[in-house]
C-alpha positions in Angstrom: 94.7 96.7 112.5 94.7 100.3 114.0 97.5 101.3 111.0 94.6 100.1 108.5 92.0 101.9 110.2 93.9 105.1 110.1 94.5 104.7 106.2 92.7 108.0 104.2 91.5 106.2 101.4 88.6 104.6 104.2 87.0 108.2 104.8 87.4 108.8 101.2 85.8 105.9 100.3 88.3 104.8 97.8 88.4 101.2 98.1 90.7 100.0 95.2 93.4 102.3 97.2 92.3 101.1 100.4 92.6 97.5 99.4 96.0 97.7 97.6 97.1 99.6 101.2 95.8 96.4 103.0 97.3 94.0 101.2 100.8 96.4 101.8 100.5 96.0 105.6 99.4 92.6 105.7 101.8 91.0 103.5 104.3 92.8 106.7 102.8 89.6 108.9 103.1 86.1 107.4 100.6 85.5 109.7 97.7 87.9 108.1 96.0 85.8 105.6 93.1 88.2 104.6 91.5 91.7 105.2 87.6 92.4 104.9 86.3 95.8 105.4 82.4 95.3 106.1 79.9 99.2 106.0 77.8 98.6 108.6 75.1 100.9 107.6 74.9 99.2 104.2 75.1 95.9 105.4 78.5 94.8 102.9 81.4 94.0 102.2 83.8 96.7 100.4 86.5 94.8 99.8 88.7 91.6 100.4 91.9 90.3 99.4 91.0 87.4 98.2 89.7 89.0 95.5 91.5 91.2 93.0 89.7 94.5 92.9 86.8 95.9 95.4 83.5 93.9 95.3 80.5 94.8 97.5 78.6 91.5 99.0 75.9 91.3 101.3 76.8 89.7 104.8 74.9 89.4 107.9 74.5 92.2 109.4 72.9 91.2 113.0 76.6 89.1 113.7 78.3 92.1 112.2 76.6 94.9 114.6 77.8 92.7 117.8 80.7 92.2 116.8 81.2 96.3 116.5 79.9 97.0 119.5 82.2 94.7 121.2 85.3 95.4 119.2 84.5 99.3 119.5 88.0 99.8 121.5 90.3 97.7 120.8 91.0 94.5 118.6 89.0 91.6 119.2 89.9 87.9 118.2 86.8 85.7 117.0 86.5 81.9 116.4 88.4 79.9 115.1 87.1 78.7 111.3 87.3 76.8 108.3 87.4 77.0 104.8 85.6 76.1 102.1 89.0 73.7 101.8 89.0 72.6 105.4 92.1 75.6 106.2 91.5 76.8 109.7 92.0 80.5 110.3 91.3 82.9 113.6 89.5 86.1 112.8 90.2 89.4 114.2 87.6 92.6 114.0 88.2 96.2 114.7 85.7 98.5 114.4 86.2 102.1 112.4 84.7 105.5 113.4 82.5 106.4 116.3 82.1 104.6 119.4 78.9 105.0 119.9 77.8 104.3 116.2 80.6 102.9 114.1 80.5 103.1 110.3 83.1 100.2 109.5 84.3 96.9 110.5 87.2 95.5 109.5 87.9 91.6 109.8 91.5 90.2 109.2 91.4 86.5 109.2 94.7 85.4 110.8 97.2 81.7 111.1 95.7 79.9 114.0 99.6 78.9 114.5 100.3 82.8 115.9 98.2 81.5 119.1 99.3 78.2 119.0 103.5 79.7 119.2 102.3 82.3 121.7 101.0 79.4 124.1 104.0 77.3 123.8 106.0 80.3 124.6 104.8 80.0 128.4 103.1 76.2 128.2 104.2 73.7 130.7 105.9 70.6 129.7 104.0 68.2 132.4 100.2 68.7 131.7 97.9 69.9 129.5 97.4 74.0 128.4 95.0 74.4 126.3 93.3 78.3 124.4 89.3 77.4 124.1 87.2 79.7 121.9 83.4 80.5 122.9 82.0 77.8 121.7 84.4 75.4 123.8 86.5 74.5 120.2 90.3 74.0 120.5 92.3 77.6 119.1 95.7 76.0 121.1 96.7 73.4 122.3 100.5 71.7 123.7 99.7 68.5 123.1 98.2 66.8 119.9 98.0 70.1 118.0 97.1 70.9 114.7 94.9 67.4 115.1 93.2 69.4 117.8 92.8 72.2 116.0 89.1 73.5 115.6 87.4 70.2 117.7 85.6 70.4 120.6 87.1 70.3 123.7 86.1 67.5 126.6 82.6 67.8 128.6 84.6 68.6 131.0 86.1 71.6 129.7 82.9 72.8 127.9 81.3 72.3 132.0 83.6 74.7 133.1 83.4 77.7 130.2 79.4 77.1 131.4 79.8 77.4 134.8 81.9 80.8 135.3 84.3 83.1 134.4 87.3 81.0 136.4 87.6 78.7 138.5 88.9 74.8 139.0 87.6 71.2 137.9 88.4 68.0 137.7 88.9 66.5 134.6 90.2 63.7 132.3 92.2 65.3 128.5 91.9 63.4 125.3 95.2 61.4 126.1 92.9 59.4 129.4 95.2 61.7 131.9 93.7 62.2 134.8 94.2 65.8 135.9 93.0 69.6 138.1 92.3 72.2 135.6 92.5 76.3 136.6 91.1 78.0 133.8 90.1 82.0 133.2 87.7 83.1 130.7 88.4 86.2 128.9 85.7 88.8 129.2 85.7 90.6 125.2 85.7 87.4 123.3 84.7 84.3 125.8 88.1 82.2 125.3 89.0 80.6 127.9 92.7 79.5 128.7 93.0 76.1 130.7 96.2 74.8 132.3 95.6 71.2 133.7 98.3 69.7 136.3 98.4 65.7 136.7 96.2 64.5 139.3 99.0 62.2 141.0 101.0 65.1 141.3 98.9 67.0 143.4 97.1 64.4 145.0 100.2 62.9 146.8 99.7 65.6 149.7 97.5 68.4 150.6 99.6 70.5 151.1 101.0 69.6 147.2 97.4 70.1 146.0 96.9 73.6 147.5 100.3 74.2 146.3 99.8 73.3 143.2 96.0 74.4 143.1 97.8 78.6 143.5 100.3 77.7 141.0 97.9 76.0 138.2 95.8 79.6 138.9 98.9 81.7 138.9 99.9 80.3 135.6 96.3 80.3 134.5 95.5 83.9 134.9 99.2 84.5 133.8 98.8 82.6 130.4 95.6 84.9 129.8 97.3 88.0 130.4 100.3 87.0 128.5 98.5 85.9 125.5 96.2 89.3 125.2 99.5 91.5 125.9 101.3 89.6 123.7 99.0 89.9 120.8 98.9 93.9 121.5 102.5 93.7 121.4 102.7 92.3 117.6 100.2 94.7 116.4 102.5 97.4 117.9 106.1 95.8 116.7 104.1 95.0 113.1 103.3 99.3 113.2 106.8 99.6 114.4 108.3 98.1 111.7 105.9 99.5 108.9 106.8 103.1 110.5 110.5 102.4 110.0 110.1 100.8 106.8 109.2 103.7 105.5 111.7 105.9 107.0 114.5 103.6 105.5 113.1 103.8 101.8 113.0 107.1 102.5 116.4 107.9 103.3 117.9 105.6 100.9 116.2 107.0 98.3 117.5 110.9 99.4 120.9 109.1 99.4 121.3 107.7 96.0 119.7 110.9 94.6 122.3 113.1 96.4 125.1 112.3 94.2 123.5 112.7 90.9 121.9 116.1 92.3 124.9 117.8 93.9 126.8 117.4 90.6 124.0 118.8 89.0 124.1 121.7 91.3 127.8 122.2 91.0 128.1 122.8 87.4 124.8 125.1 87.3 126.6 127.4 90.1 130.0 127.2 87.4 128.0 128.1 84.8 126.6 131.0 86.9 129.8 132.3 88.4 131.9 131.7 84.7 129.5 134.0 83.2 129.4 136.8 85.9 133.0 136.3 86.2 133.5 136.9 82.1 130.6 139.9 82.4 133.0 141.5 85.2 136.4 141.3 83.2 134.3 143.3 80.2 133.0 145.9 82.3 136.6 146.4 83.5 137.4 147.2 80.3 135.1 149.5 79.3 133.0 146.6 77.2 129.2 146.9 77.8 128.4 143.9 75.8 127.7 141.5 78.2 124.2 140.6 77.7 125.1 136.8 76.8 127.2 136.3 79.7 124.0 137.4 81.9 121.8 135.3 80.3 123.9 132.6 80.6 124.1 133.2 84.5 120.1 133.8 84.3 119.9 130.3 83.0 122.5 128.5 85.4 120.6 130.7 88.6 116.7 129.2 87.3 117.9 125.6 86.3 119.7 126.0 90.7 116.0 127.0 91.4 113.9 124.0 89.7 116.8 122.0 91.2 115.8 123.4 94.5 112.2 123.1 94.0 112.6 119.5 93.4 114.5 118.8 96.4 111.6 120.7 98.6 109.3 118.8 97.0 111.3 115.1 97.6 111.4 116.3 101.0 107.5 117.4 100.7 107.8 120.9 102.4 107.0 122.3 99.0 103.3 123.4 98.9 101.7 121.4 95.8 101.2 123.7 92.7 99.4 121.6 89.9 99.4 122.9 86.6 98.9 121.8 82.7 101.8 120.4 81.5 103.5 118.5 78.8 104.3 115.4 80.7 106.3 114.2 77.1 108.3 117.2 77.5 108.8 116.7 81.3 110.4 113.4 80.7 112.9 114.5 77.8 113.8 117.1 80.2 114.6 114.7 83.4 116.6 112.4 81.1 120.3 114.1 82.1 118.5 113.7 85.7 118.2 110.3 85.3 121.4 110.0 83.8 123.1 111.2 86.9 121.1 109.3 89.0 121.2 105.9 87.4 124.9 103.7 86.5 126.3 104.5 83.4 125.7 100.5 82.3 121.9 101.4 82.3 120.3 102.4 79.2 117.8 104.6 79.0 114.9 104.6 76.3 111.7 106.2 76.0 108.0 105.4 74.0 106.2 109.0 74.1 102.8 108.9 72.8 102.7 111.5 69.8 99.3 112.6 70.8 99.9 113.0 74.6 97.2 114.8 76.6 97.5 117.8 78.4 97.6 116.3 82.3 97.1 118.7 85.5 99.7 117.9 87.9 102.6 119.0 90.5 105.0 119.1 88.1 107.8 118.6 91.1 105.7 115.1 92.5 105.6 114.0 89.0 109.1 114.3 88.7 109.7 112.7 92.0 107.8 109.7 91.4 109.4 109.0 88.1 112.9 109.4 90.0 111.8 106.8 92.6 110.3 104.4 90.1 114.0 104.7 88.2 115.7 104.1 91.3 114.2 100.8 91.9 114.8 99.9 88.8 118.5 100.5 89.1 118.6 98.5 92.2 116.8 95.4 90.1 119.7 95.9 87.1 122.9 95.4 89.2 124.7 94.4 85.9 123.4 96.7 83.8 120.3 96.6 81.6 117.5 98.9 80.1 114.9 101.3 81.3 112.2 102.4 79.4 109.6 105.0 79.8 106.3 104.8 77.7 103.8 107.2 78.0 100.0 106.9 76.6 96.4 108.1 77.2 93.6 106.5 79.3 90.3 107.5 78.1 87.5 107.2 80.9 86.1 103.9 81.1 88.8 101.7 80.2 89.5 101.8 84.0 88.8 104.6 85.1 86.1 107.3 85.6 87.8 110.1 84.5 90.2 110.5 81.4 93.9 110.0 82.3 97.5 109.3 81.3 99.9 106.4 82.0 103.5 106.7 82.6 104.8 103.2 82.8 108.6 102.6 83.9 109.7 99.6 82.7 113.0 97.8 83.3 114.7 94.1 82.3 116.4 93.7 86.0 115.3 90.7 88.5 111.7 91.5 89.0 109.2 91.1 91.7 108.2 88.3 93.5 104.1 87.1 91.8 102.5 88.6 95.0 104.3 92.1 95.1 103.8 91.6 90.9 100.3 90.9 91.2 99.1 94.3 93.8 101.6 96.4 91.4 99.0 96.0 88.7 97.3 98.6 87.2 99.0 101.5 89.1 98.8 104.6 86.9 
């Protein structure tokens, strides 16, 4: 939740990017089910996943407002709920921008089972442990659960979440076992975590019940600890893992350029030393006719330079320079680049619209981004197949708000699996 809140399309208010970016990080937890991002000053939501493009709808703002304040420092897990199909789910909230006064909310709705596997993890096999929510509904439980999932707990165990923030009772579980309960109630979001012993165990001595009295607490407060650090700890290996994600598609992409590139490079420096080499032997005669051969070594030094250029700008420690351009003529011009970079079983075809706009752009990024795109189609055509490139106009209000041109790379390899298919939509 902290990577989301860090995203720039939230501060520039672009919500279509900032709900594709969402659905990129949460589709890295099978556990994340949904992402909300609520404006508390206008009292809506901006966007959720569960729907396919950014739609503002009003929510209630006095449950929203608490919820910020409470969640202004850290994560904070909610109640468990249901659907409008009876599917539980946990929510989470975060809250975006000042402490004192924060502008956003965001609410990811999360797999009950993450809490349920985190309380196994450290559950003991003779009793009861048991994850309450405020209102004293089952979250976890290691006995009887999903059934349990969502229902109140016993009197006994709603007594105690009334009575204090820990403590020990007394109490008899769903299953008619008679058993001492230490729970601890979590001060951010009122769960409570219970671990009940078997009465018979502790009642044989009383020595055994003190005993067993420090343990149940030990395990108790133990269990609550484990279960908040443990969360913490997914959110960090989840940003972990998106971090290096990155850094891998990255460098593999740098790597399968590199070939294509450096052979490139090589014969643009042969066609610059050739022609010097040629333009020396005439001098040495006494032939001043050489302005071909320096042309020719003029034209091998600038094509080395725009192959530099591109490389600074893969690596982004070229400074963007937008300009008009011909993207048509851009494209016909990467196509021995592409060539080079893509196996020789690949075919490569293109669709340029004749009437092509004029488009202001980095000519270097552009080129980039059409690079990557034909790497990953290369990596979907193992065996060979066919890429095409199709270029057209996008007048304003066909879905936009500005005029605009598509470059769509299109390839007949493997494809994408309907969820990755289905947030690839629309990205011009």
């Amino acid at each position: 939740m902290r990577i989301l809140a860090t995203i720039r399309s939230i501060p520039e208010r672009n919500w279509r990017e900032a709900q594709s970016r969402s659905r990129d990080i949460a589709q890295l937890d099978p556990d994340w089910r949904n992402v909300t991002l609520i404006d508390l000053q206008r009292g809506v939501s901006l966007f959720d996943l569960r729907a396919p493009v950014p739609q503002e709808k009003a929510i209630d703002m006095i449950v929203a407002r608490k919820i910020a304040r409470l969640s202004a420092h850290h994560p904070m897990v909610g109640e468990e709920i249901r659907l409008n199909n009876g599917v539980p789910e946990v929510e989470a909230y975060l809250a975006i921008g000042p402490t004192e006064v924060p502008r956003y909310l965001m609410r990811v709705s999360l797999n009950p089972r993450l809490i349920q596997r985190i309380l196994m993890a450290s559950a003991s096999t003779e009793g009861v442990s048991a994850v309450v929510d405020r209102r004293g509904f089952f979250i976890a439980r290691s006995k009887a659960w999903p059934e349990r999932l969502g229902t109140p707990a016993t009197i006994y165990v709603r007594n105690a979440i009334a009575s204090g923030r820990s403590g020990f009772y007394r109490s008899v579980t769903w299953e008619k076992l008679t058993t001492y309960t230490a729970f601890t109630r979590l001060a951010d979001n009122g769960w409570s975590v219970h671990v009940a012993v078997p009465s018979e165990t502790i009642d044989r001595s009383q020595i055994g019940w003190r005993l067993s009295s420090m343990l149940a607490a030990i395990a108790s407060l133990a269990l609550a600890t484990l279960l908040v650090f443990l969360i913490m700890r997914l959110i960090a290996i989840r940003r972990a893992s998106y971090v290096r994600a990155q850094q891998t598609e990255r460098l593999e992409a740098v790597g399968k350029l590199t070939g294509g590139i450096a052979h490139d490079f090589n014969n643009m420096l042969a066609i610059v030393i050739g022609s010097l080499d040629l333009a020396q032997r005439r001098l040495s005669k006494g032939n001043t006719d050489i302005t071909r051969y320096i042309d020719n070594a003029m034209d091998g030094a600038h094509r080395a330079a725009d192959l530099t250029r591109r490389l600074l700008a893969f690596s982004r420690r070229q400074p963007l320079a937008p300009a008009a351009i011909e993207v048509n003529a851009l494209i016909r011009a990467m196509r021995d680049l592409l060539s080079q970079t893509l196996s020789g079983d690949i075919v490569i075809e293109t669709k340029l619209a004749d009437d092509l706009w004029m488009t202001f752009v980095d000519p270097g990024q552009l080129e980039n981004a059409v690079v990557n795109l034909a790497v990953n189609a290369r990596d979907a055509m193992p065996d060979g197949g066919t890429l095409t490139i199709t270029t057209a106009n996008r007048p304003a209000g066909t879905r936009a708000d500005a005029d605009r041109i598509a470059i769509i790379v299109a390839d007949t390899g493997s494809g994408m699996s309907t969820p990755v298919g289905f947030q690839a939509i629309g990205a011009e």
